[in-house]
N, C-alpha and C positions, 0 to 999 in steps of 0.2 A: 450669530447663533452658536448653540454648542458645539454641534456637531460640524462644524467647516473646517475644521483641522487635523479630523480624521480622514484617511485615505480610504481606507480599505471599508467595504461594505458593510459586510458581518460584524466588524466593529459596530462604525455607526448604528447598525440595529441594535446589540448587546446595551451599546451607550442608552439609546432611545427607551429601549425597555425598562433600563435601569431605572431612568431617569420618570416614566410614566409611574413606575411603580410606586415608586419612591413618593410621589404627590400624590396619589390616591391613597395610599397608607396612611399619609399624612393627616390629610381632608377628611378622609371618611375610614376612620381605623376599624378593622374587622371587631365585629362581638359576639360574645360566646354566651348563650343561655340556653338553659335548662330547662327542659317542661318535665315537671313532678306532676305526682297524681296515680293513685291507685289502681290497678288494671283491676278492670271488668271482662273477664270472659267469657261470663253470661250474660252478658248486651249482644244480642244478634243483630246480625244488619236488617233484618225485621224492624227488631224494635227501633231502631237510629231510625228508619223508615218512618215510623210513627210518631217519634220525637219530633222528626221534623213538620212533619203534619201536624202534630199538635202547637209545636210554636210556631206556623204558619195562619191556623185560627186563632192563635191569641194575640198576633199582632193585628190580625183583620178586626176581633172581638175590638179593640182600644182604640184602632182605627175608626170604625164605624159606631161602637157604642148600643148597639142594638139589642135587644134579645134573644134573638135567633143566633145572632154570631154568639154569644157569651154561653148557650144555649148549649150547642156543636162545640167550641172549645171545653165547656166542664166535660161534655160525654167522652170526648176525644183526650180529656188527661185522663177524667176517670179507668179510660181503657190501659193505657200507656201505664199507669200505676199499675196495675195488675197484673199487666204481661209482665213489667220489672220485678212483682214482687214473686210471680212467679216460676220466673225463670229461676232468680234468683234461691232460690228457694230448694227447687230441683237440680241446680250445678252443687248447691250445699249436700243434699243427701249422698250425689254421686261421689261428693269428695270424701266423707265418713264412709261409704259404701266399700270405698278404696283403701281403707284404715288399714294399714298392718301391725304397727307397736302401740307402746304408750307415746313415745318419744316424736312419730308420727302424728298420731291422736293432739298429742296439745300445741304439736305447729301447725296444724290445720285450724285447730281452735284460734289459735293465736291470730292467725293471719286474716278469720272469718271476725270476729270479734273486735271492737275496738282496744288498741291499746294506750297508754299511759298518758300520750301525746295525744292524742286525740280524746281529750274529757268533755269535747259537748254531744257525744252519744253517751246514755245511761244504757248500763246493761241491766236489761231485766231477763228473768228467768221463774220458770214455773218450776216451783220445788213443792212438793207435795199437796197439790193444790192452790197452793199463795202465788203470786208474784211478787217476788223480792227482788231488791239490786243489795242487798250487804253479801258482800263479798266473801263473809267467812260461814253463811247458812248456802250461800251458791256452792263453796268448795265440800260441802257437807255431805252437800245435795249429788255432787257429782259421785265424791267416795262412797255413798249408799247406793248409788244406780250401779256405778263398775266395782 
C-alpha cells in the first residue's frame, strides 16, 4: 500500500486525503455553469403556484386525451396568462411611476423593452392612433408625448 511507510498518523491521513482527492478530481472534475435568463419580479409565488397548476393539467390533458382535461387546462392557462399580463403590467407602471430623469426614464425603457439581441420580439407602439414598429415614427411619437 501507499501508506505503510509512514509512521506518524496525521501524515498518513494528509497522504490519504491527498491521494482521494487527487482521483476524484481526476474521474469526475468539478464544472462551472451559468444559468442566464432575465429576472422577473413581477412573477409572485401566486402565480408560479398557478403555473404549476396549469402544467399539472396539461400533462394530465395529453395524458388522458379527453375533453374535460383539455377543457380545465385552456381555462387554467387562459387564467395564468392574465395574471402574467397583469401583473406585469402593474410592476411597469410602478416602475415609470418612480421615473426621476430622462437618463432614468430610457434605462427603465431599455431594460422593459426588448433590445438588439433579442430581435424575435417586435416592438409595437401606439402612436397617434396607429400601431407601428418603425422605429424612427416611435422615436417621434415619444419626442411629441415628453
Amino acid at each position: 500500500m501507499i501508506f505503510c511507510n509512514i509512521n506518524n498518523l496525521n501524515d498518513a491521513w494528509d497522504e490519504f486525503k491527498t491521494h482521494i482527492k487527487t482521483t476524484i478530481d481526476k474521474h469526475t472534475p468539478f464544472i462551472e455553469k451559468k444559468i442566464s435568463g432575465r429576472e422577473n419580479p413581477w412573477l409572485s409565488a401566486e402565480i408560479k403556484l398557478e403555473m404549476r397548476s396549469r402544467d399539472y393539467l396539461l400533462r394530465k390533458a395529453r395524458n388522458s386525451g379527453t375533453e374535460i382535461d383539455w377543457s380545465n387546462y385552456k381555462r387554467a392557462r387562459n387564467i395564468v396568462d392574465t395574471h402574467i399580463r397583469t401583473s406585469k403590467a402593474n410592476y411597469n407602471k410602478q416602475l415609470f411611476r418612480e421615473t426621476n430623469s430622462p437618463k432614468d426614464f430610457w434605462a427603465k425603457i431599455k431594460r422593459i423593452y426588448p433590445n438588439k439581441s433579442n430581435r424575435s420580439k417586435v416592438n409595437l407602439f401606439k402612436i397617434n392612433g396607429e400601431v407601428t414598429t418603425d422605429s424612427s415614427v416611435i422615436a417621434n411619437g415619444f419626442c411629441n408625448f415628453f
